[in-house]
C-alpha positions in Angstrom: 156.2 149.5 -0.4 156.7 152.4 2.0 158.1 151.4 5.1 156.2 154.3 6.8 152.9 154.0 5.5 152.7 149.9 6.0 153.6 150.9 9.8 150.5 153.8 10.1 148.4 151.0 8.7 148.8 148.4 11.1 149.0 151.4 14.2 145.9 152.0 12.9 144.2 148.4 12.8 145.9 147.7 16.2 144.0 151.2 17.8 140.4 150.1 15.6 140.5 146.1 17.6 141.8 147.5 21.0 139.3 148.3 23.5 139.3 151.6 25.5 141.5 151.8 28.7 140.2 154.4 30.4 136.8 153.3 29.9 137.8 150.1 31.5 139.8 152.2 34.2 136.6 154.0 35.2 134.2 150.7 35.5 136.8 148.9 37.7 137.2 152.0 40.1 132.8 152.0 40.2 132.9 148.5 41.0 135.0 149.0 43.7 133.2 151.7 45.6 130.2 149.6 45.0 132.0 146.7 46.8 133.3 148.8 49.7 129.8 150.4 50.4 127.9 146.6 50.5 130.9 145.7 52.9 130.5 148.8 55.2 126.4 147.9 55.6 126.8 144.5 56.3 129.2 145.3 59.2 126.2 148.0 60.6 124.5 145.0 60.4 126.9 142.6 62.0 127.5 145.2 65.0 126.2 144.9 68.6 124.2 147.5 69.6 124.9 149.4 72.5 122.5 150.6 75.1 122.0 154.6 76.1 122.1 155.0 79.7 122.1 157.3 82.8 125.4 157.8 84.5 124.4 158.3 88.1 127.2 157.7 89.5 131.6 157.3 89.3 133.2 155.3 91.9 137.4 155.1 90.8 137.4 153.4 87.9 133.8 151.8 88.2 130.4 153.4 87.6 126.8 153.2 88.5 124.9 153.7 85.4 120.7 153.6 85.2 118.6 151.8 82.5 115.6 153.2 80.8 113.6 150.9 82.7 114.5 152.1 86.3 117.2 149.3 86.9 120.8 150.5 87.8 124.0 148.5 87.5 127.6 148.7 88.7 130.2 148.4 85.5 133.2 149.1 83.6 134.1 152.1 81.8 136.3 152.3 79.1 139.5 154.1 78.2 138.0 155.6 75.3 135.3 157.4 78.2 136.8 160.6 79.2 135.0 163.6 80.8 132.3 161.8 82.5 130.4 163.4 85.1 127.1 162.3 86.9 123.9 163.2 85.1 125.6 162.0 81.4 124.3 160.1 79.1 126.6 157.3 77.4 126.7 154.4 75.4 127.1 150.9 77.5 128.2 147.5 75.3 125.1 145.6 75.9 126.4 142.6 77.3 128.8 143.7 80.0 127.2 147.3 80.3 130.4 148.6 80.0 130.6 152.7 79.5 132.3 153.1 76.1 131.7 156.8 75.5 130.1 160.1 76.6 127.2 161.1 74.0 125.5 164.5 73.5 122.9 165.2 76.2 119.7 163.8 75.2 116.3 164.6 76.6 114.5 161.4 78.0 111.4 162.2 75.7 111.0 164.0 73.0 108.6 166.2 74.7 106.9 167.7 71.7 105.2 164.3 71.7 103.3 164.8 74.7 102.4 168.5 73.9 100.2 170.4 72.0 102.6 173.4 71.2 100.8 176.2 68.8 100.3 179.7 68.4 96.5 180.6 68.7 95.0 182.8 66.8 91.6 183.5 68.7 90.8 186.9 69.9 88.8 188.5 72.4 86.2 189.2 70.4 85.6 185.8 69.9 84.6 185.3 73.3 81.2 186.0 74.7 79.9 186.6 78.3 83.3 186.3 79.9 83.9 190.1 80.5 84.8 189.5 84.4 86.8 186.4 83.9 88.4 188.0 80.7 89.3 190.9 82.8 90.6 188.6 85.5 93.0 186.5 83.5 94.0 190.5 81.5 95.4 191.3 85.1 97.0 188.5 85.9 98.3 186.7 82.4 98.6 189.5 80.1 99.9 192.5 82.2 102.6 190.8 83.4 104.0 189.7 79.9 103.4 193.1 78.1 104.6 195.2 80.9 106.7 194.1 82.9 108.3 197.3 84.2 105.3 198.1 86.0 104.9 195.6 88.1 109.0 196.4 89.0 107.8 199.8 90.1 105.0 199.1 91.9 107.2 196.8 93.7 105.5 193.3 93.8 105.8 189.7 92.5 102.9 189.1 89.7 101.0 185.9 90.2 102.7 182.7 88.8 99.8 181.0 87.2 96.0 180.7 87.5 93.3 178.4 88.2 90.1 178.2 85.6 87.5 176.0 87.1 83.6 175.3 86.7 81.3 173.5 84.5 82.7 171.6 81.3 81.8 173.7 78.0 82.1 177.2 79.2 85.0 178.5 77.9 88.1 177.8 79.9 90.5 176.4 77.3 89.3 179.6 75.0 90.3 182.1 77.8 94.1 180.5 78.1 94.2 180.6 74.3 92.9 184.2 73.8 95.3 185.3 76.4 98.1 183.4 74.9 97.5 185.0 71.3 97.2 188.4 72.9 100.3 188.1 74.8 102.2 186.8 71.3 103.1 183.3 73.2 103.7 180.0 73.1 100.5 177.7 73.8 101.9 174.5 75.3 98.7 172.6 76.1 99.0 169.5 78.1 96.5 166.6 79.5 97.8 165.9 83.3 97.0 162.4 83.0 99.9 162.4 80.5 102.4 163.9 83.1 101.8 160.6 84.7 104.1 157.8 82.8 105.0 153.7 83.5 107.9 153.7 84.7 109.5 155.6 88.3 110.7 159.1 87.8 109.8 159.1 84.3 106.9 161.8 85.1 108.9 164.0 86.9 111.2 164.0 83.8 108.4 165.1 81.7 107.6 167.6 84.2 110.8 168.8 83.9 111.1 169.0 80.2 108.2 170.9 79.9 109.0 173.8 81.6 112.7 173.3 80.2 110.6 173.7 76.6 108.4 176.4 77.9 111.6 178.6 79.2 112.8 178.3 75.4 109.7 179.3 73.7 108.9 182.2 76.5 107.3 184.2 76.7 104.8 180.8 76.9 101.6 179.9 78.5 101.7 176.0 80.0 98.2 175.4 79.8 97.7 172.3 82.2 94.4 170.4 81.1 92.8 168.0 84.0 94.7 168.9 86.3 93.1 167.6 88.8 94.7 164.1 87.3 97.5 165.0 88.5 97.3 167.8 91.5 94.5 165.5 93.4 94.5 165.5 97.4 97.3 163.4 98.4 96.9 159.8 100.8 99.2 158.2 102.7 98.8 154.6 102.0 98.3 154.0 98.2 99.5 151.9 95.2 102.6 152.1 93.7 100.8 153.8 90.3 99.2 156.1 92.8 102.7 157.2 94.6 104.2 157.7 91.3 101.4 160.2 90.4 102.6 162.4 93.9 105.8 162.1 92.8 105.0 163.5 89.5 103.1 166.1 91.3 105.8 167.0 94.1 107.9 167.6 90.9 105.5 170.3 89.4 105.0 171.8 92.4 108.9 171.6 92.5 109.1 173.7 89.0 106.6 176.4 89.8 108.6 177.1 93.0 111.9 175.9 91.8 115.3 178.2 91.8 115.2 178.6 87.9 112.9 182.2 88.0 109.7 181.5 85.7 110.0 184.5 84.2 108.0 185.1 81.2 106.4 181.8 81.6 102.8 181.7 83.4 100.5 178.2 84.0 97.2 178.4 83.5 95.6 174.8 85.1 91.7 174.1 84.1 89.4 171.7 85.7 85.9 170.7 86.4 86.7 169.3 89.9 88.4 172.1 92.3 87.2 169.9 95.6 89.3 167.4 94.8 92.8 169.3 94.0 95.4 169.3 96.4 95.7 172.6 98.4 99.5 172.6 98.1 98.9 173.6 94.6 96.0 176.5 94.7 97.9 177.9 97.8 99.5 182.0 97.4 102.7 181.5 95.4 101.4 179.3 93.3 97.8 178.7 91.4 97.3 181.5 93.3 94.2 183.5 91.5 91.2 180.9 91.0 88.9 182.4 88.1 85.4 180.7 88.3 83.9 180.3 84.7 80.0 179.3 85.2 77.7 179.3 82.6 76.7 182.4 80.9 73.4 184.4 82.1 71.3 186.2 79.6 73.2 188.7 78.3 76.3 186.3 78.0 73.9 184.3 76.1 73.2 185.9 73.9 77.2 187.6 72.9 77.5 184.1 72.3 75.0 182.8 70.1 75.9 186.3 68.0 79.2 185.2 67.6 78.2 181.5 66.5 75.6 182.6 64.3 77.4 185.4 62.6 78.3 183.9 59.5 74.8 182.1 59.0 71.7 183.4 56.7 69.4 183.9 59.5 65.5 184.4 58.1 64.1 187.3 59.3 61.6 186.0 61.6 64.5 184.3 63.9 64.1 186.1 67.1 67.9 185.9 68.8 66.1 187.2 72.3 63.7 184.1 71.7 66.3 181.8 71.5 68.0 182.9 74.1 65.1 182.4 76.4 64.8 179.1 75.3 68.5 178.1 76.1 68.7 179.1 80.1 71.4 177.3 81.8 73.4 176.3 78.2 76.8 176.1 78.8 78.9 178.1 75.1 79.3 174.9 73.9 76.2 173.9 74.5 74.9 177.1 72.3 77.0 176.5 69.6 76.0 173.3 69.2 72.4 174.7 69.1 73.8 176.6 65.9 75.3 173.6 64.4 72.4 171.4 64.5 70.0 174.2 63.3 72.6 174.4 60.2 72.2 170.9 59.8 68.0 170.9 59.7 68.6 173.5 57.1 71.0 171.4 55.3 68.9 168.2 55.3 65.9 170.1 53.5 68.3 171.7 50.9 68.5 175.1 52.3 71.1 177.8 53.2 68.8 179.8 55.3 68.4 179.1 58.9 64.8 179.2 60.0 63.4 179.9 63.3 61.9 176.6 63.3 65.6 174.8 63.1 66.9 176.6 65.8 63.5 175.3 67.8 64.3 172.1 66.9 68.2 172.4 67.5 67.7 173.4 71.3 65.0 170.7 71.9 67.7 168.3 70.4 70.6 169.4 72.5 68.2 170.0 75.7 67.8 166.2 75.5 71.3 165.7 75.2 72.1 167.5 78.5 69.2 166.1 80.3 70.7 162.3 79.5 74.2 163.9 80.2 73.7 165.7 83.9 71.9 162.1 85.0 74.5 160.3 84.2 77.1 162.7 85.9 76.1 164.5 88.6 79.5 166.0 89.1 80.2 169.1 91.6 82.0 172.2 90.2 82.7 173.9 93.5 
């Protein structure tokens, strides 16, 4: 037998029974990875947390550091620590509250949570029986941001923000947001009951971040909703919540005035109750140009039930002057709800024409509503 050939043979039936290496190479080096990343999550879940605080202030090798909830603390800061200035933000252990490290500036809110931040879309000719206020808010809103240079050679300081008051439903939030798409800016709309937060100096935060937000998006419009929420005649002797509401408010008045220029941001503020606002904030420098919006006469009337109405199939016999007639003292939303409920007469007897007799029966329906409405709030729009 060939010495050679008996030796191939058994190679051969050694390789066919023994089981891949490298096969066995590659499972064991999976498994381990597998191992290493259970490990790593079960210590994330074994750590302490640590608490992100205010650093108010450094005394030697101590500091003075402010919870979220208002209550401040004297503790020890780490080696690890360097750089720390007042106004940081760091990361405390959360038993001892000591300062382990400095952390990227973080805003106390994420403000885009409290905001209504768009870019409208609605033109001027979407607006009806405005044509003084329009030209108003043109002088003072829209100049200003699309030419500035003129203002620079005239010499004077163009108005910082406006005032749009009267009656609710005629048009105020439309005027900001015309002027805000004509202008190409940022619409940051805002409640100011939502300026107003729980806890002490969280408001003025807000506040703060707003305008912060606004000066990045600029040129912006901060379109203050309510205001009077938030910018009512102050008292001396109140409640806490009510003394954190002035504080809030000292703090806006604060940002309009404040050393960082506006710029190309301008405030629009909107309410239904100017008697009650504070004069510190309608005073020249500030809300300085107060734009009355009442409700529409005639003519105004009846721009807007054109604009309302233009996509609808009107029969022939609807009589827009008629109408018109019919809705004296209707606020714009008040006539556009006459055009709704019309549409929906016609819907409910399976039509797609509007007939003079739905629009009849649209501004009886809504004249009871404001009837029921104006008893039950006989507020002043002064």
């Amino acid at each position: 037998m060939d010495g050679n050939n008996t030796k191939e043979k058994i190679d051969n039936l050694i390789y066919s029974y023994t089981p891949d290496m490298s096969g066995l190479v590659e499972e064991n080096r999976f498994l381990r990875e597998t191992l290493e990343n259970v490990k790593k999550e079960l210590d994330k879940f074994k750590k302490t947390p640590l608490l992100l605080c205010e650093l108010k202030e450094i005394m030697q090798d101590k500091a003075v550091v402010r919870l979220q909830n208002g209550n401040e603390f004297l503790v020890e800061i780490s080696s690890e620590a360097k750089d720390l200035k007042p106004g940081d933000t760091v990361l405390s252990e959360q038993k001892n509250l000591t300062v382990i490290k400095k952390v990227t500036p973080t805003k106390s809110f994420n403000v885009e949570k409290f905001v209504i931040l768009e870019k409208p879309k609605i033109t001027w000719d979407e607006i009806g029986g405005l044509d003084q206020q329009e030209q108003e808010i043109k002088e003072v809103i829209e100049l200003p941001l699309l030419k500035p240079e003129l203002f620079k050679k005239v010499g004077i300081q163009p108005p910082k923000g406006i005032l749009l008051h009267g009656p609710p439903g005629t048009g105020k939030t439309l005027l900001a947001k015309a002027v805000a798409a004509s202008t190409h800016s940022s619409f940051i709309e805002i409640v100011g009951s939502e300026l107003v937060q729980k806890f002490i100096g969280e408001g003025a935060k807000l506040v703060r971040e707003v305008f912060e937000l606004a000066r990045e998006k600029a040129p912006s419009i901060i379109f203050i909703d309510e205001i009077d929420a938030l910018a009512s005649v102050r008292i001396e002797i109140g409640t806490s919540g009510e003394r954190e509401v002035q504080r809030t408010f000292m703090q806006l008045l604060a940002e309009i005035d404040g050393f960082k220029s506006l710029d190309n941001v301008k405030i629009i503020g909107c309410t239904n109750r100017k008697d009650i606002l504070d004069p510190a904030m309608i005073r020249p420098g500030r809300l300085d140009r107060l734009i009355f919006v009442d409700n529409p006469n005639d003519e105004g009337r009846k721009e807007i039930f054109k604009i309302h109405s233009r996509n609808m199939k009107l029969d022939r016999k609807v009589k827009i002057d008629d109408i018109v007639k019919k809705t004296k003292g209707f606020s714009g939303a008040e006539i556009k709800a006459v055009c709704t409920e019309a549409g929906y007469f016609a819907i409910r007897e399976n039509r797609t024409k509007i007939l003079a007799r739905d629009f009849d029966r649209a501004v009886q329906k809504v004249l009871e509503q404001k009837e029921v409405q104006d008893q039950g709030n006989p507020a002043m729009f002064g």
